[in-house]
DSSP file (Angstrom, degrees, kcal/mol; ACC not computed):
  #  RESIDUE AA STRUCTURE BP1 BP2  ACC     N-H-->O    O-->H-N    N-H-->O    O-->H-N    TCO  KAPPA ALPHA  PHI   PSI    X-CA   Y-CA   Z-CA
    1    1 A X    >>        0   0    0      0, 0.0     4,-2.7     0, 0.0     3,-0.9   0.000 360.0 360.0 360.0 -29.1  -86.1   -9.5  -40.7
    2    2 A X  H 3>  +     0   0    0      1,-0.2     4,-0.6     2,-0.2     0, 0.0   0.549 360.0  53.2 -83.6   7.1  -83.0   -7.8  -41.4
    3    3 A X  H 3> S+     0   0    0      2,-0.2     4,-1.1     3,-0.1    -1,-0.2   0.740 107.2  49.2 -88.5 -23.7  -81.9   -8.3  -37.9
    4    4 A X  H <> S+     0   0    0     -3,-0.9     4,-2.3     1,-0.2     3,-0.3   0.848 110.2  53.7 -97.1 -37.6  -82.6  -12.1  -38.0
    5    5 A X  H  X S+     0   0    0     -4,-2.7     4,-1.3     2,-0.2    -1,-0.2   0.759 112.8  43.9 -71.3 -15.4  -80.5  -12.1  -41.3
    6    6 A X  H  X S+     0   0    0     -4,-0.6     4,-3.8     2,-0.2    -1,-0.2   0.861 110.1  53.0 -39.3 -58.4  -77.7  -10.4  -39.6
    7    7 A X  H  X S+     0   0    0     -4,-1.1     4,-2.9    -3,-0.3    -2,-0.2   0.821 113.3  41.8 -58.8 -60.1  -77.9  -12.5  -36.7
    8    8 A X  H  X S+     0   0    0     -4,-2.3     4,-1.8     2,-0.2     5,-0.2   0.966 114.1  59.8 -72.7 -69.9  -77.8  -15.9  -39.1
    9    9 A X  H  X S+     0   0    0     -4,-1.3     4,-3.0     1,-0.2     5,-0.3   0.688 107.1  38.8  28.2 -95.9  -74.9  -14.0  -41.1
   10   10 A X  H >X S+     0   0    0     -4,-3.8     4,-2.0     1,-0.2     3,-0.6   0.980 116.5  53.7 -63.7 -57.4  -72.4  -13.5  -38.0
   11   11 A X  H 3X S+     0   0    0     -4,-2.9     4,-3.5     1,-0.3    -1,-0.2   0.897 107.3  50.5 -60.6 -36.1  -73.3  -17.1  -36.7
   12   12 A X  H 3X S+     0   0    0     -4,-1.8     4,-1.4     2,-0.3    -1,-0.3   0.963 118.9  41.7 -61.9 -58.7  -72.4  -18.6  -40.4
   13   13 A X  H <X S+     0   0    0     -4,-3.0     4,-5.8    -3,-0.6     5,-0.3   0.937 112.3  48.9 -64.2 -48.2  -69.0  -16.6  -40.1
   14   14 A X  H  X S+     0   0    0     -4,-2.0     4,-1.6    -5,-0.3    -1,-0.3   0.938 119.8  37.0 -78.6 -27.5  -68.3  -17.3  -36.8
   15   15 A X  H  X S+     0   0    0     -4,-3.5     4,-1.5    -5,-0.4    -2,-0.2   0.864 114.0  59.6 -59.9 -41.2  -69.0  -21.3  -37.5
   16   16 A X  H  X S+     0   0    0     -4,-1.4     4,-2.5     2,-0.3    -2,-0.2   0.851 108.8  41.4-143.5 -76.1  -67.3  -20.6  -40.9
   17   17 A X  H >X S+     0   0    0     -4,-5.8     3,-3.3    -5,-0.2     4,-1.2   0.943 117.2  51.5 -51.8 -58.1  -63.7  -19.3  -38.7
   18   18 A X  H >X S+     0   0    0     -4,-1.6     4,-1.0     1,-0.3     3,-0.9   0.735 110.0  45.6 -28.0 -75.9  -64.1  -22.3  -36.3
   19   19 A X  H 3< S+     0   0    0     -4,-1.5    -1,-0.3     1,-0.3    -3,-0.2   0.452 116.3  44.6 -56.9 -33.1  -64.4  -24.7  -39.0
   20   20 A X  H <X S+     0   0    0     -3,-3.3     4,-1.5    -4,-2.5    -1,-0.3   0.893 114.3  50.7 -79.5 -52.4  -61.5  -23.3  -40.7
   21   21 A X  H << S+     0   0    0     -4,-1.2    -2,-0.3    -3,-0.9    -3,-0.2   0.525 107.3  52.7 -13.2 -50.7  -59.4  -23.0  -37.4
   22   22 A X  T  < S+     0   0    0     -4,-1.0     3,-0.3    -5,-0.3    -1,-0.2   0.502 108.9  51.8-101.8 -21.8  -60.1  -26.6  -36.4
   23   23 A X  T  4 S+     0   0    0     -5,-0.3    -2,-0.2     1,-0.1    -1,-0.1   0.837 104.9  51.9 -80.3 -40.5  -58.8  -27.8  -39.9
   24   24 A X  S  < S+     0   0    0     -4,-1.5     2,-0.3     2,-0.1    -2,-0.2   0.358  81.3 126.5 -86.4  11.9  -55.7  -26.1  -39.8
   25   25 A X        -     0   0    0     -3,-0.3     2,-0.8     1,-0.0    -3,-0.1  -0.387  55.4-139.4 -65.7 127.8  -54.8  -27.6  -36.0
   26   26 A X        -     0   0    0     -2,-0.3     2,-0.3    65,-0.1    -2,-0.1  -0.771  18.0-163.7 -81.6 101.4  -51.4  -29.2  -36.3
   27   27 A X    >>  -     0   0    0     -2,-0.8     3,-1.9     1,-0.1     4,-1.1  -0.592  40.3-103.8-111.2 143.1  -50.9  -32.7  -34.4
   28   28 A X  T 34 S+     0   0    0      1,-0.3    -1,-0.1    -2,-0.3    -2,-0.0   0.591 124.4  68.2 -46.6 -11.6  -47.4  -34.4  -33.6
   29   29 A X  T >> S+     0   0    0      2,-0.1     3,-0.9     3,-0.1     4,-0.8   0.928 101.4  45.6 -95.4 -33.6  -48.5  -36.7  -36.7
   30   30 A X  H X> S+     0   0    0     -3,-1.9     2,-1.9     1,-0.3     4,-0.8   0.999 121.2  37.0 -64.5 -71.0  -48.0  -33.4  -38.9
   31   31 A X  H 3< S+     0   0    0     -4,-1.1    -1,-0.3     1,-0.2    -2,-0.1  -0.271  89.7  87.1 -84.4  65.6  -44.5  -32.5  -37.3
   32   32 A X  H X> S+     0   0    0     -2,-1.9     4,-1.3    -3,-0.9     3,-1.1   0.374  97.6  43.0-113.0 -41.6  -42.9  -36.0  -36.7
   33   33 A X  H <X S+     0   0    0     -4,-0.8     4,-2.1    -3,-0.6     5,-0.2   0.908 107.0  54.5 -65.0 -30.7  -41.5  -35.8  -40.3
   34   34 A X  H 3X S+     0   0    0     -4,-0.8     4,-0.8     1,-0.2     5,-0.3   0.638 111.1  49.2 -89.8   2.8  -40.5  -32.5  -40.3
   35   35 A X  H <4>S+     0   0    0     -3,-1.1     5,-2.4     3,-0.1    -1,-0.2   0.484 112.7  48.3-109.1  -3.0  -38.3  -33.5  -36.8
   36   36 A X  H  <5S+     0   0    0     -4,-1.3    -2,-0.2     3,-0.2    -3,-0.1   0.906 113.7  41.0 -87.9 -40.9  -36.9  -36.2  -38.3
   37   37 A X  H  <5S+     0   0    0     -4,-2.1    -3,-0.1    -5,-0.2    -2,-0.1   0.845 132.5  25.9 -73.5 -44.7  -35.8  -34.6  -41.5
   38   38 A X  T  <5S+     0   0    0     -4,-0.8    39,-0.3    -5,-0.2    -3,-0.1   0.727 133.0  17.3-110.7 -17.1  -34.5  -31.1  -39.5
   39   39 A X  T >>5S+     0   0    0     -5,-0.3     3,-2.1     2,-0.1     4,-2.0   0.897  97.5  73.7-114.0 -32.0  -33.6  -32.4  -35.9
   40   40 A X  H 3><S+     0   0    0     -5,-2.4     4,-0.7     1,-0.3     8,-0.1   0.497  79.7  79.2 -63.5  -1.2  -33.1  -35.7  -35.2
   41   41 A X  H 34 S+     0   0    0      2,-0.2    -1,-0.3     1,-0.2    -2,-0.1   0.737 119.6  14.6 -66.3 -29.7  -29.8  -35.8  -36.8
   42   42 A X  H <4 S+     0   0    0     -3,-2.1     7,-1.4    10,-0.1    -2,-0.3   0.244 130.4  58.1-144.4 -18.0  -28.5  -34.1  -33.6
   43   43 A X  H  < S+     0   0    0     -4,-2.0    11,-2.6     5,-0.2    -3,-0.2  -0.054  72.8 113.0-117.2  48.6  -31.4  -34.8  -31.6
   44   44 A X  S  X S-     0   0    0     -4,-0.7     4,-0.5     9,-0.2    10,-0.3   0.062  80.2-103.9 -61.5-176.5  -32.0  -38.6  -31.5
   45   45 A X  T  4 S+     0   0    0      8,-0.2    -1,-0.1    10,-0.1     2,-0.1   0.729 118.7  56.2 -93.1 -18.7  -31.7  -40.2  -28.6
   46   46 A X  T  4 S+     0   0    0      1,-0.1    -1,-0.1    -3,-0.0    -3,-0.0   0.292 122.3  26.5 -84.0  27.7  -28.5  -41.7  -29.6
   47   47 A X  T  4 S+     0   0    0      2,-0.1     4,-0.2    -3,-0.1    -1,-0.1   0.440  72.1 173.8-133.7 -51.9  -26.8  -38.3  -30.3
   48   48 A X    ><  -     0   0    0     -4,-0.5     3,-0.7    -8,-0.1    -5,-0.2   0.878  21.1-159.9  46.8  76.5  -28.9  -36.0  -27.9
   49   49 A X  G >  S+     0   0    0     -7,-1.4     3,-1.5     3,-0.3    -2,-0.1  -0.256  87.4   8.4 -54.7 166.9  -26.4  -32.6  -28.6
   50   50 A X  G 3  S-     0   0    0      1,-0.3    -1,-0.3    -2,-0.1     3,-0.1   0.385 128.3 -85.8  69.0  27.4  -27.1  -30.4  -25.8
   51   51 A X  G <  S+     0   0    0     -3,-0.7     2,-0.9     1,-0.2    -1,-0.3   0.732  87.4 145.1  44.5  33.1  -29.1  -33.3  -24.3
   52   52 A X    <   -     0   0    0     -3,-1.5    -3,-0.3   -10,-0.2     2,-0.2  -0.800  33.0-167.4-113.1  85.1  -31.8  -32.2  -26.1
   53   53 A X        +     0   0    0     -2,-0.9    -9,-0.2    -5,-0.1    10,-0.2  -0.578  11.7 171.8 -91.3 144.7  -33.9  -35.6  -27.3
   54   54 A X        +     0   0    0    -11,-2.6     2,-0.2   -10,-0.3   -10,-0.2   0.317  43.0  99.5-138.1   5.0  -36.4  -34.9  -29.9
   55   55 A X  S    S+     0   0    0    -12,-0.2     2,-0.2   -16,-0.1    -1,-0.1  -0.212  72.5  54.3-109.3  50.7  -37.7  -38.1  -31.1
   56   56 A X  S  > S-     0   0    0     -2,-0.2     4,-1.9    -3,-0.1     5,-0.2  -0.936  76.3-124.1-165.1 151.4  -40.9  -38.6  -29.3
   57   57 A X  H  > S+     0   0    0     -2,-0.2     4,-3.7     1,-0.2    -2,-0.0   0.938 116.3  55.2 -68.5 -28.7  -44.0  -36.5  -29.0
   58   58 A X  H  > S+     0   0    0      1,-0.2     4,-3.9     2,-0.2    -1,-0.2   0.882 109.9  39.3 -64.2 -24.9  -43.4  -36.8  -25.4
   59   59 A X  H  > S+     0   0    0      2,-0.2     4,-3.9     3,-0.2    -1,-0.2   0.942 111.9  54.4 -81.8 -49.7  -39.7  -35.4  -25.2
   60   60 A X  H  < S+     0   0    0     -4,-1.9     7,-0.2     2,-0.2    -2,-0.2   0.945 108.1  50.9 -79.3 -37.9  -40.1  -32.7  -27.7
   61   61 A X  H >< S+     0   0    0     -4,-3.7     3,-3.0    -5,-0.2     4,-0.4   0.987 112.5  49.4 -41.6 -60.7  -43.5  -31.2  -25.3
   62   62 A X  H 3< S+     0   0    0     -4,-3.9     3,-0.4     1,-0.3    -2,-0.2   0.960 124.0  33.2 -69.1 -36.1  -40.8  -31.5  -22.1
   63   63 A X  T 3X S+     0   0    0     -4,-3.9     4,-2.4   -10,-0.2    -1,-0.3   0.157  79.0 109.9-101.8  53.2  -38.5  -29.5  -24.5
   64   64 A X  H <> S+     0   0    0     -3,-3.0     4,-1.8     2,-0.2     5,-0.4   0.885  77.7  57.1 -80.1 -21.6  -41.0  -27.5  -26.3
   65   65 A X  H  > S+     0   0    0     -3,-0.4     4,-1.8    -4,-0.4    -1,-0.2   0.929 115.5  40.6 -48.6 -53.0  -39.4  -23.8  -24.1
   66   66 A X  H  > S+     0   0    0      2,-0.2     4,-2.1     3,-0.2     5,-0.3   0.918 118.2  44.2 -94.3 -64.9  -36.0  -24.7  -25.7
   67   67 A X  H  X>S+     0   0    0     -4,-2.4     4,-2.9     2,-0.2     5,-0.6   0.991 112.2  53.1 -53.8 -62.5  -37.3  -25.8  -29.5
   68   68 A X  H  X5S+     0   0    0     -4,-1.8     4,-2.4     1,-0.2    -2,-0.2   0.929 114.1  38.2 -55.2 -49.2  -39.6  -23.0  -29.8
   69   69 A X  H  <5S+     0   0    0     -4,-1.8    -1,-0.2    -5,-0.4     6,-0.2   0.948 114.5  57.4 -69.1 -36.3  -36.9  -20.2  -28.9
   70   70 A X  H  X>S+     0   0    0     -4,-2.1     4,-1.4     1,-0.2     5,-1.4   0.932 119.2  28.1 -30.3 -62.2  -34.2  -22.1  -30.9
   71   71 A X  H  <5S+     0   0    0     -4,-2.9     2,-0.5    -5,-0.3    -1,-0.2   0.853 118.0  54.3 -97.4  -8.2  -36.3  -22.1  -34.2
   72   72 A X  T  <<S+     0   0    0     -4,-2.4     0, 0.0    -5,-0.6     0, 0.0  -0.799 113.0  51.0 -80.1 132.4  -38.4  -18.7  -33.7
   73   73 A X  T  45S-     0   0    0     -2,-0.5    -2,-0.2     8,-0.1    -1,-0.2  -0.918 114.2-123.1 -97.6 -19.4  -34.8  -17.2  -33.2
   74   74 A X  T  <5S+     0   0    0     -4,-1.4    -3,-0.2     2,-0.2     9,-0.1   0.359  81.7 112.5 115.8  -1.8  -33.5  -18.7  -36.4
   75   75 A X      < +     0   0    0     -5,-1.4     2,-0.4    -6,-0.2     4,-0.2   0.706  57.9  86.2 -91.8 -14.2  -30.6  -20.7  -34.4
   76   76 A X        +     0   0    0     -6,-1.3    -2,-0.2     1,-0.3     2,-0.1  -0.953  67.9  44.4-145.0 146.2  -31.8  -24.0  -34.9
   77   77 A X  S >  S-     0   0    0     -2,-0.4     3,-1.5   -39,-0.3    -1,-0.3   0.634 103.1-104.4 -71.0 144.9  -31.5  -25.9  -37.0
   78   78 A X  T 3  S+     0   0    0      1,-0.3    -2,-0.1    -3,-0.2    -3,-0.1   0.473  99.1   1.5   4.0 108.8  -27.9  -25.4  -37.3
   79   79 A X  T 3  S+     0   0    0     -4,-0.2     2,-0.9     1,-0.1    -1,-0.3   0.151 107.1  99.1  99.4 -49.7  -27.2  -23.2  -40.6
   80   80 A X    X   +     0   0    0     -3,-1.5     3,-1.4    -5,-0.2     4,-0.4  -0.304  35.9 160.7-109.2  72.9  -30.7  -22.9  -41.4
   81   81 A X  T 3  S+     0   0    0     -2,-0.9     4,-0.3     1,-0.3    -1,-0.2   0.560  77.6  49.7 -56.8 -24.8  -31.6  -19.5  -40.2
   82   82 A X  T >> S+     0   0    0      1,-0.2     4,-1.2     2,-0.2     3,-1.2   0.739  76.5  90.4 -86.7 -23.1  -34.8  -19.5  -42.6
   83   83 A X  T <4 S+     0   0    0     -3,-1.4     7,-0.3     1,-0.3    -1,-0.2   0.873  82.8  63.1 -46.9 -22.1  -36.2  -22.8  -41.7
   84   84 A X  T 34 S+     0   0    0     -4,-0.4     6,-0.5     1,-0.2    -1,-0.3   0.980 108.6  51.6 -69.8 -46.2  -38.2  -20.5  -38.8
   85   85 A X  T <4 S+     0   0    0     -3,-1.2     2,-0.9    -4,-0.3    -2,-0.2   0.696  95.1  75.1 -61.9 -27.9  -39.6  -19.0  -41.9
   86   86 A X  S >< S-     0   0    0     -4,-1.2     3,-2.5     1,-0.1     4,-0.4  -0.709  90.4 -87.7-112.1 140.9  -40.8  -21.4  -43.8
   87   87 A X  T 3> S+     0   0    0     -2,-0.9     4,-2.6     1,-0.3     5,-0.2   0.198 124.5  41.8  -6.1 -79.8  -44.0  -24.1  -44.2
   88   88 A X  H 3> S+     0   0    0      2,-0.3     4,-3.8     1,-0.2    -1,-0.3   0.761 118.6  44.6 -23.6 -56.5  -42.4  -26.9  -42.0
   89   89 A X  H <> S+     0   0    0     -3,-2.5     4,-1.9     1,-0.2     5,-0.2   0.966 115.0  48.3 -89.0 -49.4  -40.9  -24.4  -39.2
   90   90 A X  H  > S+     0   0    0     -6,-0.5     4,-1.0    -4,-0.4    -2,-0.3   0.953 112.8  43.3 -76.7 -11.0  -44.0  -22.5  -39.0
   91   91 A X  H  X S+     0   0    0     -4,-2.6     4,-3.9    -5,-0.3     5,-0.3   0.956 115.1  54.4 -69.8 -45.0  -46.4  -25.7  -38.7
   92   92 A X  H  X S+     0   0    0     -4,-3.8     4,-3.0    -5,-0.2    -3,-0.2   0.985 115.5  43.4 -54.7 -52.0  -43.3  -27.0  -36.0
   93   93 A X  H >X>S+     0   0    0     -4,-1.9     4,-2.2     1,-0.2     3,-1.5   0.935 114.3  45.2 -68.7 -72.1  -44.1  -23.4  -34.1
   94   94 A X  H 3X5S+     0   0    0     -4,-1.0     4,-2.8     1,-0.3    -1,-0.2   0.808 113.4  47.4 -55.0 -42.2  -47.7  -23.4  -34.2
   95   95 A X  H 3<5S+     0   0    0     -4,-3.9    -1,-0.3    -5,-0.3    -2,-0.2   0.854 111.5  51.5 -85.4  -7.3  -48.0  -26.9  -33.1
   96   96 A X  H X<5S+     0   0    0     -4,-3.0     3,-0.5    -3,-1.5    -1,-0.2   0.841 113.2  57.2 -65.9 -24.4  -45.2  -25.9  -30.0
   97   97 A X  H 3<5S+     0   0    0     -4,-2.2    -2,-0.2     1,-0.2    -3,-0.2   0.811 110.1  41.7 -67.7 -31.4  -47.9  -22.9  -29.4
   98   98 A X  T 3<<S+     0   0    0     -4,-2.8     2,-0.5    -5,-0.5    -1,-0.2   0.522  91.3  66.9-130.5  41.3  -50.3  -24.7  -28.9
   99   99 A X    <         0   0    0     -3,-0.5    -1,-0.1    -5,-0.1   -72,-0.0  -0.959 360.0 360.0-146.0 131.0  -50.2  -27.6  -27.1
  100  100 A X              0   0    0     -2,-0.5    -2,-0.1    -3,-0.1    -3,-0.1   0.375 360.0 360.0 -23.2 360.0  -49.5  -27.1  -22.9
């Protein structure tokens, strides 16, 4: 018996991480505010700085290479060298990690 309570144990944890994991997935609906409020200012399309358009889920995936080293290096946005650090840049970085 103490093998089978082990057994239920690790599956309850391992269902337990999933569950937790699968709540905390970040979706373009979560960072669309936070690229309007810290990029779109200079990355609309009717300003596009560095030609770099940011106001669509689809544009900011064809420049997710360029956004992710820009704000994991602190350079972007402009000035705000903590923004990688903080709630907003790390939900924008997880959800550039994990979608293709």
């Amino acid at each position: 018996m103490p093998g089978l309570r082990l057994f239920a144990l690790s599956a309850y944890l391992l269902t337990l991480s999933a569950t937790s994991q699968a709540a905390e997935a970040v979706t373009y609906k979560d960072v669309a505010p936070i690229l309007t409020d810290a990029c779109n200012s200079c990355h609309a399309s009717d300003v596009a700085y560095g030609n770099v358009v940011l106001d669509s889920e689809d544009l900011l995936l064809k420049n997710k290479d360029a956004v992710l080293e820009a704000v994991s290096s602190g350079s972007m946005p402009l000035g705000q060298p903590e923004f990688k650090d903080s709630p907003e840049g790390q939900k924008l970085l997880n959800y550039l990690k994990a979608n293709p």
